[in-house]
C-alpha positions in Angstrom: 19.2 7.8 -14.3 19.5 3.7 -13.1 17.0 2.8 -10.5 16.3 0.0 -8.4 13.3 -0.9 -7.6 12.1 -3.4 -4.9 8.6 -4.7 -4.9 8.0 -3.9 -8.5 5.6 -7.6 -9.4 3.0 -5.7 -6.9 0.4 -2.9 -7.0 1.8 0.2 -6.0 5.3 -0.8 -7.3 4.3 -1.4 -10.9 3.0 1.8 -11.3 6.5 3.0 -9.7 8.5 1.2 -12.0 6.5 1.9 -14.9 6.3 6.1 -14.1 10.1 5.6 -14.0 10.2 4.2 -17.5 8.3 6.3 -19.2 10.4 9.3 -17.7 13.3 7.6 -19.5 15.0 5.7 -16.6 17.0 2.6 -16.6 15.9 -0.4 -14.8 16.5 -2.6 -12.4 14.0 -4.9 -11.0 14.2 -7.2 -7.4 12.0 -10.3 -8.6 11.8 -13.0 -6.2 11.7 -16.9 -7.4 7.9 -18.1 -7.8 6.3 -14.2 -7.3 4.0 -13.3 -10.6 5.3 -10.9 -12.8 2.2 -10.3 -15.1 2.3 -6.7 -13.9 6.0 -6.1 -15.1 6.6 -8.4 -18.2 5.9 -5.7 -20.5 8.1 -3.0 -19.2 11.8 -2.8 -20.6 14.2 -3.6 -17.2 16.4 -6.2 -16.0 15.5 -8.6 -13.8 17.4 -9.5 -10.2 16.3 -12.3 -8.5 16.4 -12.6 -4.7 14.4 -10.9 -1.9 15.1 -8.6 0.6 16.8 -11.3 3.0 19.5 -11.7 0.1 22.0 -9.0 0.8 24.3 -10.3 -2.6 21.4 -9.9 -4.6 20.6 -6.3 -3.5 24.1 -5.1 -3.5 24.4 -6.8 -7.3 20.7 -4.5 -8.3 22.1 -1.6 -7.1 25.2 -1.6 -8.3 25.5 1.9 -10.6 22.3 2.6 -9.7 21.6 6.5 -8.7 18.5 5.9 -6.7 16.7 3.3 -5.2 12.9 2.8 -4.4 12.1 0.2 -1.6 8.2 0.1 -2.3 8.2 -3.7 -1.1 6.5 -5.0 2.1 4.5 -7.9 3.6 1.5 -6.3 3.7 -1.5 -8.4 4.9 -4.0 -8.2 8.1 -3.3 -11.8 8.7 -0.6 -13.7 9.4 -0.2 -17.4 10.4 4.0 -16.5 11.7 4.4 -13.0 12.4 8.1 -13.5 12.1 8.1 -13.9 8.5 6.3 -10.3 8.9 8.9 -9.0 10.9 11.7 -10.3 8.5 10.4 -9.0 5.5 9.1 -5.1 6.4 11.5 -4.6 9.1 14.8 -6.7 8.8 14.3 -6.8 4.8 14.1 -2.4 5.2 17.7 -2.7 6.8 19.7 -4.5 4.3 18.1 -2.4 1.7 19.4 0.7 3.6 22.4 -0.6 4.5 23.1 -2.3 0.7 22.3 1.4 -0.7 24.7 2.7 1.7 27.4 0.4 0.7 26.8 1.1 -3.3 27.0 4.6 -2.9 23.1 5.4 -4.0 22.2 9.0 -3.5 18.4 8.8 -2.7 16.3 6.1 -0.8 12.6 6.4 -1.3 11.2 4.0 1.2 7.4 3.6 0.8 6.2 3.1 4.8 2.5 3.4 5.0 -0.4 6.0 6.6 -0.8 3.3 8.8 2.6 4.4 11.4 0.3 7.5 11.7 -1.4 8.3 15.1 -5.0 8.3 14.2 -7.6 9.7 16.9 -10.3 7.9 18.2 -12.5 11.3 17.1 -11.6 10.8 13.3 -9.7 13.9 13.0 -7.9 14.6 10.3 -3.9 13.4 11.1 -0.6 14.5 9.4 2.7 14.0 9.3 3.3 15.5 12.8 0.1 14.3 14.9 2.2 12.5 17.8 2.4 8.7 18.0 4.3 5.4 19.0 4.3 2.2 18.5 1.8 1.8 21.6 -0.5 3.2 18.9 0.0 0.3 16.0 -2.8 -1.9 15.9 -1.4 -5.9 14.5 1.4 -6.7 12.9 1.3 -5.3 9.9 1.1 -2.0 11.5 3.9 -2.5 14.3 6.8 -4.3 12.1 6.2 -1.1 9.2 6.5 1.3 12.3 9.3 0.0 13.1 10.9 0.1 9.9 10.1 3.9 9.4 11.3 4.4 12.8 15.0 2.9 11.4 15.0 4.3 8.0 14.4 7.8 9.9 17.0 7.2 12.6 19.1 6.4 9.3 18.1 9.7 7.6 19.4 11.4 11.2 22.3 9.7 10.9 23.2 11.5 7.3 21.7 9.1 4.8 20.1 10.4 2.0 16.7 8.8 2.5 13.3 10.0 2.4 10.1 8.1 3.4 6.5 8.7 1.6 3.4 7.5 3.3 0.8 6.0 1.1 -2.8 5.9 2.3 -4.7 3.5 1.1 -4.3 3.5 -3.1 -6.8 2.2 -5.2 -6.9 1.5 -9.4 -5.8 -1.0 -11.9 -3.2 -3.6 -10.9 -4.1 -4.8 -7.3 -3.1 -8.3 -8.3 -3.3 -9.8 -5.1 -5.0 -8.0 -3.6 -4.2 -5.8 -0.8 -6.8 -5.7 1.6 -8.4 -2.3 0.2 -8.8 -4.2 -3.0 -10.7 -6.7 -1.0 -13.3 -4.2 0.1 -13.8 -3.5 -4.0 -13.9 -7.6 -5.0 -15.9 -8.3 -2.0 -18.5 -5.3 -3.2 -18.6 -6.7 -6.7 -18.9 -10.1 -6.0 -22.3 -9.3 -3.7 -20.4 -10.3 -0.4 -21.1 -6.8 1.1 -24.8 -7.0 2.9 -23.9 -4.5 5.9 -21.0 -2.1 6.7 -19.4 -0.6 9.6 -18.8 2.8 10.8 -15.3 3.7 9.5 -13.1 5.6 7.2 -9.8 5.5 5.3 -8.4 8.0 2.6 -8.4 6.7 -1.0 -5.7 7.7 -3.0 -5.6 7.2 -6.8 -2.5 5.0 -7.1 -1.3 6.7 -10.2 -0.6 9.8 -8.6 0.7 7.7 -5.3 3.5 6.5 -7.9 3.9 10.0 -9.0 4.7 11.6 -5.2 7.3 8.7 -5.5 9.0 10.2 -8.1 9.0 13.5 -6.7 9.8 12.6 -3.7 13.2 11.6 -5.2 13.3 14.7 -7.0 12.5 17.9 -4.6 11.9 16.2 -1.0 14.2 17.3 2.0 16.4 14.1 3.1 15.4 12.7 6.1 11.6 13.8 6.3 8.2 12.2 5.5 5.7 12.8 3.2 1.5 11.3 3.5 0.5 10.6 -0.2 -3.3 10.3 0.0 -6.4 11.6 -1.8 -9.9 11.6 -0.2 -11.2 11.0 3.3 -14.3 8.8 3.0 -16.8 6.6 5.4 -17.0 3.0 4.1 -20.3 4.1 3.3 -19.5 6.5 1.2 -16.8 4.5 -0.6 -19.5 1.6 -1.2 -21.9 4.2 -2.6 -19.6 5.2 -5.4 -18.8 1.5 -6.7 -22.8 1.6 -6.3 -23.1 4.5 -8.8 -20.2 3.2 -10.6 -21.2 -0.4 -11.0 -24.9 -0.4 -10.7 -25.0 -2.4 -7.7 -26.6 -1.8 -4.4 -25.0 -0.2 -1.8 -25.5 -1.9 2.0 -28.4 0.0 3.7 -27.7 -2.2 7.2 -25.0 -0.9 9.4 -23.1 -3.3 11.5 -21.9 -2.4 14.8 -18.5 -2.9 15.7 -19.2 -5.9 18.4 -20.8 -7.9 15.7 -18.3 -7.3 13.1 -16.0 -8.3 15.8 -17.8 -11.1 16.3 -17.6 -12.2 13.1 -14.0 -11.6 12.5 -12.7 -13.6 15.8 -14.8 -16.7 14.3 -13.9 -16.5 10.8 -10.4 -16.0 11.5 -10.4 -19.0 13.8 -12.3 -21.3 11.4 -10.8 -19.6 8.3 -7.3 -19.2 9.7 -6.6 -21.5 12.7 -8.4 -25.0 11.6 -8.4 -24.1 7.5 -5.2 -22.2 7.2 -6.8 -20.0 4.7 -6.5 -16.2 4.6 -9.5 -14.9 6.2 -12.1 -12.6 5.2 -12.8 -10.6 8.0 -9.3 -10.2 11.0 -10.1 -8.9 14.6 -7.3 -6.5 13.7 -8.7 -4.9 10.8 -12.2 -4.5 12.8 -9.8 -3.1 15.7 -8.4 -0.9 13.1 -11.7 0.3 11.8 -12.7 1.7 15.0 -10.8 4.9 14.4 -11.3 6.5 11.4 -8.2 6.2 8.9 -8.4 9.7 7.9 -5.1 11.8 7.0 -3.8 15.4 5.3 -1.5 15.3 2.1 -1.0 19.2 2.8 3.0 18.7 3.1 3.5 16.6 0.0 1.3 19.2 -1.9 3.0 22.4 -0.5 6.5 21.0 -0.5 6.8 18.4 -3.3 3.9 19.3 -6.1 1.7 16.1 -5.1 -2.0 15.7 -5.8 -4.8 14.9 -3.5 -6.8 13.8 -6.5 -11.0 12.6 -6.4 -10.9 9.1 -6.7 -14.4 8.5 -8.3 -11.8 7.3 -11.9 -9.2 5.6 -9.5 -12.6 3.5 -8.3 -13.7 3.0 -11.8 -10.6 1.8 -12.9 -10.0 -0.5 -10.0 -13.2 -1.9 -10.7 -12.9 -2.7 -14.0 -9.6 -4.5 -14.2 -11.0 -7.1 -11.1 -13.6 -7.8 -13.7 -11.1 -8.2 -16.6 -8.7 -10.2 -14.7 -11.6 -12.8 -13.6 -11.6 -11.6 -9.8 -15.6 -11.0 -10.6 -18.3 -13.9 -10.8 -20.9 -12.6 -12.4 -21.5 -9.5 -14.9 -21.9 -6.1 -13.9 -25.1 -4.1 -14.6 -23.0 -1.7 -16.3 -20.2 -1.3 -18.5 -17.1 0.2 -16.9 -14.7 0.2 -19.9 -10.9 0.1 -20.0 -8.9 -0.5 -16.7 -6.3 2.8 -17.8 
């Protein structure tokens, strides 16, 4: 098989492309100029350069190819032009749709995100079929991937033979940015955590997350949408494990949500506005945390063979490559071994 594979240089994609190798595939990667490629320069794959606004350079990757996986996207809680946003998740989707089209591919996996879900203000448990619309999406980053999950789905109607998986929020080695949910484990190891709010997001060990990808392509229906998630934890809970994991305290102080608001409005205006510096803390991601992120994998486990795994190893794992790859300022009480 000859894949294509779009947002390989980053987290969840380098585990894609690399599942993908070792299951004997040929590949083809979309690099763009400038992005760092520490987390594909040891896998066997050529190399396309361009990004998702260059149409010739996805028609060239997918050329031949049998199947294509379209895990990139601008994901962040910030944004100084929203447009860019908007160019990249939803725009950017489109021409990799359409370029597949055009080359004949005959399966789309397009990675969309839990976050296009309609989550309840009670913190019930959502699925695939919990109804929502885009007066639910919270931001930008929320609103332009709805959007594109809404096209690639109207695409699928249509007769295209695309299928979208839903990520939660995936955790482990590789986060080389990182993605806000890495933030939450640097932040904790670093000692920036003295208080938490009341919220909750599913963890899902990214290994397996790369794995539903690739079953996906195999054995899902075209057209449909699959959650790939793990376990539904408070923040609380979540900062208890790296405690147990790391040896470091766990916050004791809960924050409500109109402080933490508080505090996200002015460090995203000093941070942000006046610095032009990614900020720590976004009034969107407070916004966000108000309803717990919790979701059901139950389709993608009846219907495709996925795994709702722990994530206590996904944690330790996560954990140990920040402080391998220098994200971490000072040592750890304990040893956490290999990064997997």
């Amino acid at each position: 098989m000859k894949a294509f594979v779009t947002g390989a240089t980053g987290f969840v994609g380098s585990h894609v492309a690399e599942l993908l190798l070792q299951q004997g595939a040929e590949l083809r990667l979309l690099v763009r100029r400038g992005s760092r490629t520490d987390n594909i320069d040891s896998l066997r794959a050529d190399r396309v350069e361009g990004h998702l606004g260059d149409f010739a350079a996805l028609a060239r990757g997918m050329s031949g190819c049998d199947a294509v996986f379209h895990v990139a996207a601008d994901y962040r809680l910030w944004v100084r032009n929203p447009d860019e946003m908007y160019r990249a998740n939803v725009d950017g989707t489109l021409s990799v749709i359409d370029a597949a089209r055009q080359a004949g591919v005959k399966r789309v996996i397009y990675t969309s995100s839990v976050a296009t879900m309609g989550f309840l203000s009670d913190g019930s448990v959502v699925d695939e079929s919990t109804p929502v619309d885009l007066s639910h999406m919270i931001g930008h980053y929320k609103r332009s991937k709805f959007m594109a999950e809404q096209a690639v789905m109207a695409a699928g109607s249509a007769g295209a033979p695309v299928v979208v998986v839903n990520p939660t929020t995936p955790i482990g080695e590789r986060d080389i940015k990182p993605t806000p949910t890495g933030r939450i484990v640097v932040d904790f190891l670093n000692r920036n955590f003295p208080a938490y709010v009341d919220t909750g997001l599913n963890l899902a060990d990214v290994k397996e997350v790369a794995r539903g990808h690739l079953l996906a392509m195999e054995k899902a229906k075209s057209g449909e949408r699959y959650i790939l998630g793990g376990e539904n934890l408070t923040l609380k809970q979540i900062l208890d494990m790296l405690a147990e994991i790391t040896g470091l305290q766990s916050p004791n102080m809960k924050a409500p949500h109109w402080l933490a608001l508080g505090f996200a409005a002015f460090d995203q205006f000093f941070t942000g506005t006046l610095r032009r510096n990614e900020p720590r803390a976004t009034v969107e991601a407070v916004r966000m945390g108000r309803k717990k992120m919790f979701a059901s994998s139950a389709k993608a486990e009846r219907e495709l063979g996925y795994r709702a795994l722990p994530v206590h190893d996904a944690l330790r794992r996560a954990s140990a490559w920040f402080v391998q790859h220098g994200y971490v300022r000072q040592p750890l009480p304990v040893a956490l071994g290999a990064a997997g």
